[in-house]
C-alpha positions in Angstrom: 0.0 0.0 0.0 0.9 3.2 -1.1 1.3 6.6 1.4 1.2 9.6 0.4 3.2 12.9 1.1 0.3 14.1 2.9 -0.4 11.0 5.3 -3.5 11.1 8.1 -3.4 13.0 10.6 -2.4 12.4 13.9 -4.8 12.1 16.7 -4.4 15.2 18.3 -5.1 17.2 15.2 -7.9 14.9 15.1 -9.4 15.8 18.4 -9.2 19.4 17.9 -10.9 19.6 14.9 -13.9 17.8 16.7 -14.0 19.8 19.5 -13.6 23.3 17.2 -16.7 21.4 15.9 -18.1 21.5 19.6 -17.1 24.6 20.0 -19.1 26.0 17.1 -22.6 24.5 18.5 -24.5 24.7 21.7 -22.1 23.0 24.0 -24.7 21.5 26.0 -26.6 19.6 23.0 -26.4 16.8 21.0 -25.3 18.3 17.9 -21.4 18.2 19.3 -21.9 14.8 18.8 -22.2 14.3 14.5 -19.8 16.8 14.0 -17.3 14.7 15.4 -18.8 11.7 14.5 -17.7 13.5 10.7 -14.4 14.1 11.3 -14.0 9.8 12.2 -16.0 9.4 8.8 -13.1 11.7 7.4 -10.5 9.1 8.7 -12.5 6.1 7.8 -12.8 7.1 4.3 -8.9 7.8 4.5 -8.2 4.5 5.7 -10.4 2.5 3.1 -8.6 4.7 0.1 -5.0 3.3 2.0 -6.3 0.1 1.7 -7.3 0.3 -1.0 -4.3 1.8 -2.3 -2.4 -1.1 -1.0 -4.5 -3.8 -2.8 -3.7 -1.9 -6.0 -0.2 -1.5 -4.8 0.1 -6.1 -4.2 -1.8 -6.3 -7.4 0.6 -3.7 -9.5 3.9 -6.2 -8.0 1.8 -9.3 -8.8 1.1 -8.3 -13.1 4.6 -6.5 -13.2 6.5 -9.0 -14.9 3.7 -11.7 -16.3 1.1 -9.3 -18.4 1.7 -9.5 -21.9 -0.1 -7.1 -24.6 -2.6 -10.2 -25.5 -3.1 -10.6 -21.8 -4.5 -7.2 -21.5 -6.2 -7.3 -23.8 -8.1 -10.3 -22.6 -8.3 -8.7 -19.2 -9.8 -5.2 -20.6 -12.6 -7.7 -22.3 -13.5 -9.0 -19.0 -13.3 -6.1 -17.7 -15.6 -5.1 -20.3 -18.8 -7.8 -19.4 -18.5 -7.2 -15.6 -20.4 -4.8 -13.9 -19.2 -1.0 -13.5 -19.2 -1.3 -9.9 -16.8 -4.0 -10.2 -14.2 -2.1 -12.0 -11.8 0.1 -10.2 -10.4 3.4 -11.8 -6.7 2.1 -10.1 -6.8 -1.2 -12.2 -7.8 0.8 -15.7 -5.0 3.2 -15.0 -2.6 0.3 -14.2 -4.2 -1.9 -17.6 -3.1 1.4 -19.8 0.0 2.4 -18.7 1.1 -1.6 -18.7 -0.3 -1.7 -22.5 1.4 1.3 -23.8 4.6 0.5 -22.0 4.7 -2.5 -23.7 4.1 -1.1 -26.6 6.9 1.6 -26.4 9.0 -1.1 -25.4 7.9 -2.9 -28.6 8.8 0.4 -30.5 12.2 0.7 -29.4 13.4 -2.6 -30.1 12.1 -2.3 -33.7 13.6 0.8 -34.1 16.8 -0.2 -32.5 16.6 -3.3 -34.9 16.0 -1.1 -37.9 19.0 1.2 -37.0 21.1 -1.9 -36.2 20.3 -3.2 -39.9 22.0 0.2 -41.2 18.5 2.0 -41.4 18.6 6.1 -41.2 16.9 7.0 -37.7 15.1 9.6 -38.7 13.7 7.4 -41.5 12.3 4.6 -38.9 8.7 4.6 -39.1 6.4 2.6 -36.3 4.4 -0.3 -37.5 0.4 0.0 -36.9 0.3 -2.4 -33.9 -3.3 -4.0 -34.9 -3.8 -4.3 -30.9 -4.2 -0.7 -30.4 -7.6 -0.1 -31.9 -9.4 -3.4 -29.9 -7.6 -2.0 -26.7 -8.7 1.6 -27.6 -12.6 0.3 -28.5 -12.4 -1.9 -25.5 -11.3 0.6 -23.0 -13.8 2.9 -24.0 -16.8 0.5 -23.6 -15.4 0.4 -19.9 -15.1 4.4 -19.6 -18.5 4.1 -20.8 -19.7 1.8 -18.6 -18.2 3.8 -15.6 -19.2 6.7 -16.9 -23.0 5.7 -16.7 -22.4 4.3 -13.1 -21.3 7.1 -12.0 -24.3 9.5 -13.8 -26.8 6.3 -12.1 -25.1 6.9 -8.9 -25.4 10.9 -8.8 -28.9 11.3 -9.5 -29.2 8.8 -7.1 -27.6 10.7 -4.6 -30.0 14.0 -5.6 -32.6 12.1 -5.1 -31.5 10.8 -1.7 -30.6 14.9 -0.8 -34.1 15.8 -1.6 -36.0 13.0 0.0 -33.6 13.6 3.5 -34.8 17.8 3.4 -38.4 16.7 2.9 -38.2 14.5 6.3 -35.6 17.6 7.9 -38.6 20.2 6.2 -41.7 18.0 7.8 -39.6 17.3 11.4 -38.6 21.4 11.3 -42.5 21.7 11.2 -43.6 19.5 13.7 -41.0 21.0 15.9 -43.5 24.1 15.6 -47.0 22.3 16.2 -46.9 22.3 19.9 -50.6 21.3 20.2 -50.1 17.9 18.9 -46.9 16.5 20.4 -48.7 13.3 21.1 -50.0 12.8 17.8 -46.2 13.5 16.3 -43.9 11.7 18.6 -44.9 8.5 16.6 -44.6 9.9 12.9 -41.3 11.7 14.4 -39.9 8.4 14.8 -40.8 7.0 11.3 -39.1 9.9 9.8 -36.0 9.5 11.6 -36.0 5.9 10.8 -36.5 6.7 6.8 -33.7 9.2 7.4 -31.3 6.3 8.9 -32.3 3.9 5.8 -32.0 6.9 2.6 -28.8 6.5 0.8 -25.5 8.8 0.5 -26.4 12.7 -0.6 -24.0 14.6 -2.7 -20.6 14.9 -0.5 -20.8 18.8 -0.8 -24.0 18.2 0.9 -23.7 15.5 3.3 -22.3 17.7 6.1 -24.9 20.3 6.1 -27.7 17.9 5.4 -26.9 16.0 8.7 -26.6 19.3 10.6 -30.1 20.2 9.5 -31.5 17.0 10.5 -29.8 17.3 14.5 -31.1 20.3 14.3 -34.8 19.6 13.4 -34.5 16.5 15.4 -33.3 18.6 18.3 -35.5 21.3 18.3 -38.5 18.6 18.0 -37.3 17.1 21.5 -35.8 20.3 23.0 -37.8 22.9 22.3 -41.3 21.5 22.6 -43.3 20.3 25.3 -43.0 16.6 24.6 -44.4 14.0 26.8 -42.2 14.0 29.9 -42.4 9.7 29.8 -42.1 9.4 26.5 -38.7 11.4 26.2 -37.4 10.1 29.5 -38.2 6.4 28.3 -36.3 7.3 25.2 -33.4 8.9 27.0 -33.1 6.4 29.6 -32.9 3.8 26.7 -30.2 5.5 23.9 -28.2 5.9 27.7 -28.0 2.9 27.9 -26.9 1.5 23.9 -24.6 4.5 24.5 -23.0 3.4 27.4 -22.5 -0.3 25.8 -21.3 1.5 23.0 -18.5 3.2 25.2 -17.4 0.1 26.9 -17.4 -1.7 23.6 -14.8 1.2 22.3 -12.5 1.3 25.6 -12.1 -2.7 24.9 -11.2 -2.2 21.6 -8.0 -0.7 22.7 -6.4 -3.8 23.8 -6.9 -5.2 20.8 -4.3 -6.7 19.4 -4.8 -5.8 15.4 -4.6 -2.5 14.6 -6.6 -2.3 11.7 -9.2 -4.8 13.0 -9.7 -2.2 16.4 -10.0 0.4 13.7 -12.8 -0.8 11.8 -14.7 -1.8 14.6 -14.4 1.6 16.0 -15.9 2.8 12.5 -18.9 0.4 12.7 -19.4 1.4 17.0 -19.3 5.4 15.2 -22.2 4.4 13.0 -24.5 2.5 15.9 -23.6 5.9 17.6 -25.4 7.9 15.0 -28.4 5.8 14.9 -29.1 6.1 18.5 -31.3 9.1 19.7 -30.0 11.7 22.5 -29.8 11.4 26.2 -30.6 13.6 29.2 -28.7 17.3 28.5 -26.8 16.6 31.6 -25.4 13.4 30.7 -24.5 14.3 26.7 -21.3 16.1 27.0 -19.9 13.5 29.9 -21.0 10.4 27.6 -19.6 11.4 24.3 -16.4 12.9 25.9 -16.1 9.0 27.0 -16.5 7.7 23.8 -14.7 10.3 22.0 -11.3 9.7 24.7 -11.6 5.9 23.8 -12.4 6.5 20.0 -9.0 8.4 20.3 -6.7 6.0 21.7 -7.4 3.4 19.0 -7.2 6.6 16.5 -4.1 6.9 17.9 -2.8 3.3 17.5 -4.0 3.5 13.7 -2.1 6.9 13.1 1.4 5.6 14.7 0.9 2.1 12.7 0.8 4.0 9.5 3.3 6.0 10.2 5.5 3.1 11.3 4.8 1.5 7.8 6.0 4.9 6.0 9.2 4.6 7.7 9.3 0.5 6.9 8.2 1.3 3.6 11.7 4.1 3.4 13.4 2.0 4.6 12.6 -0.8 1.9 13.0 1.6 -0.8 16.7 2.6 0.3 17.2 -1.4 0.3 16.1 -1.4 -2.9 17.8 1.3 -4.4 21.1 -0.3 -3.2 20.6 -3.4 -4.4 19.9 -1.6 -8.1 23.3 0.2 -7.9 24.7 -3.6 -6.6 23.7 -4.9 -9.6 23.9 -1.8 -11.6 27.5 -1.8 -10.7 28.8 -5.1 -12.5 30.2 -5.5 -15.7 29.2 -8.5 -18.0 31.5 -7.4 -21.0 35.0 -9.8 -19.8 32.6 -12.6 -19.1 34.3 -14.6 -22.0 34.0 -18.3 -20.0 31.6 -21.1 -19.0 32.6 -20.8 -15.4 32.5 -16.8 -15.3 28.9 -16.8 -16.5 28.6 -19.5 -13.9 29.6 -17.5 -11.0 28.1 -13.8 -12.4 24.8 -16.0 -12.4 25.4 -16.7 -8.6 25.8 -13.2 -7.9 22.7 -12.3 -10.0 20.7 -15.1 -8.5 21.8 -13.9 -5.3 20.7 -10.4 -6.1 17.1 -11.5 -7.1 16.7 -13.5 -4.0 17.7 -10.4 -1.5 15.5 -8.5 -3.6 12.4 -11.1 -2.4 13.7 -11.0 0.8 12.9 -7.0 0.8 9.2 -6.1 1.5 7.3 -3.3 0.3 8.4 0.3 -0.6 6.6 3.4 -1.4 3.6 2.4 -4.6 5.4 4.8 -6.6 9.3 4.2 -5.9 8.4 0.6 -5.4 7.4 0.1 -9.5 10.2 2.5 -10.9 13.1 0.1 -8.6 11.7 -3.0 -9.9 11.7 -2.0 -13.6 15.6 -0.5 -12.8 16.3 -3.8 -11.2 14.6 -5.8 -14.0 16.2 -4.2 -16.6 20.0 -5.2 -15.6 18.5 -8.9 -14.6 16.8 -8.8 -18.5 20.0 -7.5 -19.5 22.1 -10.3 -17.9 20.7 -13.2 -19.3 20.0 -12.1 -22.7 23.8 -11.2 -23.3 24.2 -14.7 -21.7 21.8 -16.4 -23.8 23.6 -14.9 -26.7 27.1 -16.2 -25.4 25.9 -20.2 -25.0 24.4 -19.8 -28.7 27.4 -18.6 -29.9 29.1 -21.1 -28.2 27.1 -24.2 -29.5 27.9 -22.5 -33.0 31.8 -22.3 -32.7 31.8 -25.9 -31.4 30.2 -27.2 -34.4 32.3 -25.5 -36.2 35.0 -27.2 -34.1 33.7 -30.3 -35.2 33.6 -30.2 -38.9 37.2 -28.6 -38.5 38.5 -31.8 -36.6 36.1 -34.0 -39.1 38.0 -32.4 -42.3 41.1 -33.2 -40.7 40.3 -37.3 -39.4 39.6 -37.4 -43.3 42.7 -36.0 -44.3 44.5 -38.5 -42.1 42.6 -41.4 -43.3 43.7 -40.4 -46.7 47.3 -40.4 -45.5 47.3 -43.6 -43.6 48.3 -46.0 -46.2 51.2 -43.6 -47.6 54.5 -45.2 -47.5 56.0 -41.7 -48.3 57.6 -41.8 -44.9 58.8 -38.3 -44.6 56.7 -36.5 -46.3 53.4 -38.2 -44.8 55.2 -37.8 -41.5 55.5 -34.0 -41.8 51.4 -33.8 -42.9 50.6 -35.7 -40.5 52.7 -33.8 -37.3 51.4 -30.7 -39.0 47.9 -31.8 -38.7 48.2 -32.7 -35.4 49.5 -29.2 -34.3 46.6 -27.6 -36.4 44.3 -30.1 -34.2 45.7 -28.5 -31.0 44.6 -25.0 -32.3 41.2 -26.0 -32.5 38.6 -25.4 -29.5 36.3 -28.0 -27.9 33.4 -29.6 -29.3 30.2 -30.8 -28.6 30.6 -33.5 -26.0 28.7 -36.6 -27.6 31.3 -36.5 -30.6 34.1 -35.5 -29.2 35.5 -39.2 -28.3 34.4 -40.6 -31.5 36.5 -37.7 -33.8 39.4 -38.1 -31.7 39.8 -41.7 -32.2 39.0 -41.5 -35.6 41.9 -38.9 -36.2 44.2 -40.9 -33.7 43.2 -44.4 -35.3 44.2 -43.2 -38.7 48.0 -41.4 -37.1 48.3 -45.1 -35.1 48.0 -47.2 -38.1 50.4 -44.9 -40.7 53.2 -44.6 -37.4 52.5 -48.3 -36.9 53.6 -49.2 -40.7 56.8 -46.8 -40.7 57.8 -47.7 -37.6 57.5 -51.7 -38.5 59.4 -51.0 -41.8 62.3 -49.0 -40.8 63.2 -51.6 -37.8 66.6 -53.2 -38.6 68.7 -53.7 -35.5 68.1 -57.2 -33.8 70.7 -58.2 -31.9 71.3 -55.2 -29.9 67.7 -55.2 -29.7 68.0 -58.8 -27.8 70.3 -57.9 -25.9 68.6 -54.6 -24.9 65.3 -56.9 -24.2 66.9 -58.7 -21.6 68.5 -55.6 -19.8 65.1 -54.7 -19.6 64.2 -57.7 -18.5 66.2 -57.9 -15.6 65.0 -54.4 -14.8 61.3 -56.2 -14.4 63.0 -59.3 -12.3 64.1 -56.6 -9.9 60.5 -55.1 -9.6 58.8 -58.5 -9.5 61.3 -58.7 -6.0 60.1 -55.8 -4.4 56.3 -57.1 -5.3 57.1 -59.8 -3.5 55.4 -60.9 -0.2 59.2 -61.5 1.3 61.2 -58.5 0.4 63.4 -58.0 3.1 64.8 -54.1 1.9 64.2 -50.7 3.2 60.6 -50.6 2.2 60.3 -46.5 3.4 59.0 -43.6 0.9 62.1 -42.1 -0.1 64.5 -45.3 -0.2 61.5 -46.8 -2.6 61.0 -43.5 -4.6 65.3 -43.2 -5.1 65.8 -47.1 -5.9 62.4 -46.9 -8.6 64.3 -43.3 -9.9 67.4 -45.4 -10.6 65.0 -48.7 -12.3 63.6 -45.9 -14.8 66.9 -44.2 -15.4 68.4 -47.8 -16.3 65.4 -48.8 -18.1 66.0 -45.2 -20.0 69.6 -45.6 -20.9 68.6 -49.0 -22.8 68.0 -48.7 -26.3 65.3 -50.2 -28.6 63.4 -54.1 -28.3 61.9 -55.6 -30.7 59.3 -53.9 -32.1 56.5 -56.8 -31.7 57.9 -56.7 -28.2 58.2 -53.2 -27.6 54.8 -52.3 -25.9 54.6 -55.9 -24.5 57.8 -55.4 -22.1 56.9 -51.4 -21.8 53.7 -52.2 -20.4 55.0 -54.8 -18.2 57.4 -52.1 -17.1 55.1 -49.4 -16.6 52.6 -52.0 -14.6 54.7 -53.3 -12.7 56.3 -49.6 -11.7 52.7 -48.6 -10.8 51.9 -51.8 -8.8 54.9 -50.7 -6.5 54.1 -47.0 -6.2 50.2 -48.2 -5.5 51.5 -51.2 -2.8 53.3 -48.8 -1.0 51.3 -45.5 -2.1 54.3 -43.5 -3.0 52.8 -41.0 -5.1 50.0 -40.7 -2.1 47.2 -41.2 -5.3 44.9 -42.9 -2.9 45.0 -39.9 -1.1 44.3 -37.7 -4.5 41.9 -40.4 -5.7 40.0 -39.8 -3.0 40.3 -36.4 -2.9 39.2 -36.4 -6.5 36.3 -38.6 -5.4 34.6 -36.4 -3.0 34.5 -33.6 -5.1 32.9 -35.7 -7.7 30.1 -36.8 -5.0 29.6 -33.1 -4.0 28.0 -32.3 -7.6 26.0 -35.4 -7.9 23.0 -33.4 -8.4 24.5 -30.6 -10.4 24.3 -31.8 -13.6 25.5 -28.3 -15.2 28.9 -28.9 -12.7 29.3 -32.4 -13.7 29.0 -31.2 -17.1 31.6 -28.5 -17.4 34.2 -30.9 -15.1 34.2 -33.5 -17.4 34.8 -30.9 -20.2 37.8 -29.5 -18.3 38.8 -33.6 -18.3 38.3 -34.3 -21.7 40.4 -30.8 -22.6 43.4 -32.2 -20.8 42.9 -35.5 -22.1 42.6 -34.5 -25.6 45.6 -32.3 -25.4 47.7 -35.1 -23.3 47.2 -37.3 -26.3 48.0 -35.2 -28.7 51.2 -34.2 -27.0 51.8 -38.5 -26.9 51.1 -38.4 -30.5 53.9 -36.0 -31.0 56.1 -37.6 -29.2 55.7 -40.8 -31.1 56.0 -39.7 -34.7 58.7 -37.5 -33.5 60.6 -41.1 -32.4 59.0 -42.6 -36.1 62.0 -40.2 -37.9 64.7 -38.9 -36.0 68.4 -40.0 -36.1 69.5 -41.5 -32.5 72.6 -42.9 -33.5 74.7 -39.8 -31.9 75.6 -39.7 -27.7 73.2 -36.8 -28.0 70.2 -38.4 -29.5 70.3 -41.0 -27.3 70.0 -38.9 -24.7 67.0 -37.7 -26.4 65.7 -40.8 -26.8 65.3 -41.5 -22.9 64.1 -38.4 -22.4 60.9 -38.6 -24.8 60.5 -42.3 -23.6 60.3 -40.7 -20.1 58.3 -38.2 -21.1 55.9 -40.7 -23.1 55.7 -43.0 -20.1 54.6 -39.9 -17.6 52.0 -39.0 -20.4 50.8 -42.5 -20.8 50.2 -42.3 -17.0 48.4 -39.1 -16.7 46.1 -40.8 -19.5 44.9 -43.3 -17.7 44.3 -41.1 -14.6 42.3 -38.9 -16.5 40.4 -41.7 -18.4 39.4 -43.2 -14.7 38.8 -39.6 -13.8 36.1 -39.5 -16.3 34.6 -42.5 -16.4 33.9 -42.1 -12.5 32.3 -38.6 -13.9 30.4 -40.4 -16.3 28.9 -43.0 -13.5 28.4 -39.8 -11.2 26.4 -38.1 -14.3 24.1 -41.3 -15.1 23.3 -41.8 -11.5 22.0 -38.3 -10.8 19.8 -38.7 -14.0 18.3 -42.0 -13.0 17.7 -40.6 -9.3 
């Protein structure tokens, strides 16, 4: 609910405008009485247009962000077959201004569009939006409508003013006839009943018109001899409905709900009025109690509205912060998966303090949450716009990587050993340049390219062997390397079996096993992987490279997405990155060994080296094979759950 700059009054300004009311009439009559009685009707109508102002104001934030232009239309028909008393001038306003904002919006975006295509802005022109004219002929069959309502309710009203001063003109004359008291007291009492039941007069009017009728009504029991049991009957019985009245006010002020007090006071104000007067002595002390108890829930009512006014600046400054929070970041660097990740945190973030945050000011409150739309909007459109782009370079990542598995295939069966060499090294450096690509193809290209590289590498590699004894003798140096890590697998090895002894004596195994040149070539991978195996098996028995503890590590980060598809998504991308790249780096390595000259000290030197390098890569393969495998399994489980 919306309040105003000029908010109610409090209740002191309240009780001296009814008692100037007092002051102004006989201060020993009943007429001190309505004119008070007016000044609560003042504040009752006040309070029903703040509540009513915050019905509008919860129905404005609950059609901010869901109306569309078809939507109001739809609404405006309905609008349009309900009756005119059901229709609010707030909700027409709101319908209009929601249409043509929309339609601006609408506007803008085509004109931005049409200057964007290379269109002269002064040129653009605004299409006819065919909406306009059934919004226009609808809206006016509800103005209409109103309109009529209001004529209907008017007359009404006239005829209600002249009906009350024809009972006010007959009582002012009966006041006169002294003679027949008896004979008027009854008809007296019909007329003020009719007055009680007569709808509202014109509110220029309705002041006077009910001074007039206190008047008459006073003078009729004043000023004429009226029968002495008659009026005391009658004064002894509005005594005691006022009384009750005046206890029922004086309770109402420990009341727990404001606003409930407060319309129970306004219903106890209009008993009041429909209850004759009392003894002369008695009417100032009586409504002096019920006015002093009317006040202190008056008073309540004043302070909880003004405590909302401050609640509600309070809100808006909240508000306004949190628009230059958001206002305040920059989404232009955000070039990455993971920083639109974590800028979507902060906006989510944003949006959810934003709920926490009640109600500002009507007015403030609907310009902050357009601002604080606006950046939102903004936010994940130029994010939308990044993953489309996205999903276009990698598929065009793919038929990159595609063109070049073909070329490779077409190379495979070459026995142009250098030259198809030097292709196919170039081709795999031009694969490293290329980005990512969509995940459910990007094993299948790999191996196709790697497959083809394999099988050509393979063929050189078996043609160009020539060197078999040394290679014998260089397979059972080797061997005996293996024999000496079979004895340390061994359930009875009796040597130092600590972290560093291991990790200097399996330094020295690899540095033998380095310095030994070429095996057989059918027996090349056999021994290697018996080698490498049996090397692992070692550093696993005795945990020197402390994987479990990285395993596991690895492990409970993997089980603290399961339920995060979107993380488990972009961590096995990170995996497959490294692995791609690790095997291309192994591919390298290999051709690289398919055509250059070790025959020097220094090359083979190099030799060991790439082998080394070859069998760390071959390692950090595997572990990031198992790394996403146990992704995968993570993945499929969350799916099925």
């Amino acid at each position: 609910m919306e309040l105003h700059d000029q908010s109610p009054a409090p209740e002191k300004e309240v009780t001296t405008a009814v008692e100037a009311t007092q002051a102004s009439e006989a201060p020993k009559t009943e007429s001190a009485e309505p004119a008070a009685e007016v000044a609560v009707e003042d504040l009752e109508s006040e309070a029903i247009a703040e509540e009513a102002e915050e019905q509008a104001h919860q129905a404005d934030e609950e059609t901010a962000v869901v109306l569309t232009k078809d939507a109001i239309i739809e609404r405006l028909r309905n609008l349009a077959e309900n009756d005119a008393a059901d229709i609010t001038a707030e909700e027409l306003g709101r319908i209009k201004q929601q249409f043509y904002q929309l339609k601006t919006e609408e506007q803008r975006a085509a004109r931005e569009t049409f200057i964007a295509e290379g269109g002269d802005p002064e040129a653009f022109e605004p299409v006819l939006d065919p909406l306009e004219e059934t919004f226009k002929q609808l809206f006016t069959v509800v103005k209409e409508k109103k309109a009529e309502l209001r004529a209907r309710q008017d007359a009404e009203r006239e005829a209600n003013l002249k009906v009350k001063r024809e009972i006010i003109a007959e009582l002012s004359a009966m006041s006169t006839d002294a003679d027949n008291v008896n004979r008027h007291y009854a008809r007296a009492k019909e007329l003020q009943a009719q007055f009680l039941t007569v709808g509202e007069v014109p509110p220029t009017e309705a002041s006077n018109v009910w001074k007039e009728y206190q008047e008459a009504r006073e003078r009729f029991y004043d000023q004429l001899k009226v029968n002495k049991e008659l009026r005391d009957y009658d004064f002894k019985k509005n005594l005691a409905q006022k009384q009750l009245l005046c206890e029922q006010a004086e309770l109402l002020n420990g009341e727990t709900d404001v606003i409930v007090a407060f319309r129970r006071l306004q219903d106890l104000h209009d008993k009041w009025r429909e209850i004759g007067p009392v003894s002369k002595e008695l009417r100032e002390e009586l409504w002096t109690r019920f006015k002093d108890a009317s006040a202190l829930v008056n008073k309540r009512y004043q302070a909880y509205f003004e405590e909302r006014k401050a609640r509600e600046l309070a809100n808006e400054q909240a508000k306004e912060a949190l628009c230059e929070r958001v206002e305040a970041l920059d989404f232009e660097p955000i070039k990455t998966y993971a920083d639109w990740d974590n800028m979507t945190k902060i906006i989510m973030e944003a949006q959810a303090d934003w709920k926490k945050i009640g109600f500002a000011s009507r007015k403030a409150n609907n310009a902050l949450f357009t601002r604080f739309r606006a950046v939102c909007d903004r936010f994940f459109t130029l994010k939308s716009d990044f993953f489309k782009q996205m999903k276009e370079t990698q598929a065009d990542n793919l038929a990159r990587k595609t063109a070049l598995a073909e070329r490779a295939e077409a190379l495979k069966d070459s026995t142009d050993w250098r030259k198809t060499t030097d292709e196919l090294v170039a081709l795999q450096k031009e694969w490293r340049t290329i980005g990512a690509v969509p995940k459910k193809q990007s094993d299948a290209v790999w191996r196709r390219f790697m497959d083809a590289c394999d099988a050509f590498f393979d063929a050189k590699k078996a043609a160009t062997g020539s060197q078999r004894s040394a290679e014998q003798a260089n397979l059972q140096a080797k061997q005996a390397i293996i024999d000496e890590l079979r004895v340390i697998m061994g359930d009875n090895y009796d040597g130092d079996t600590s972290r560093n002894t291991l990790t200097d004596k399996l330094a020295e195994l690899r540095g033998r096993w380095q310095e030994i040149g070429h095996v057989p070539f059918k027996l090349k991978d056999v021994i290697y992987d018996e080698f490498r195996q049996l090397l692992r098996d070692v550093e696993k028995k005795y945990d020197l490279r402390q994987t479990r503890a990285r395993r596991a590590e690895f492990e409970a980060n993997v089980a603290g997405m399961a339920g995060n598809p979107g993380k488990l998504n972009r961590e096995r991308d990170r995996l497959v990155r490294a692995l791609e790249a690790k095997r291309a780096d192994l591919a390298t390595y290999s051709n690289n060994l398919g055509f250059l000259s070790f025959k020097s000290k220094g090359g083979e030197s190099m030799l060991r080296e790439m082998e080394r390098r070859m069998e760390r890569l071959r390692d950090e393969i595997k572990s990031l094979e198992e790394k996403i495998e146990l992704v995968d399994k993570t993945e499929t489980s969350t799916d099925k759950a």
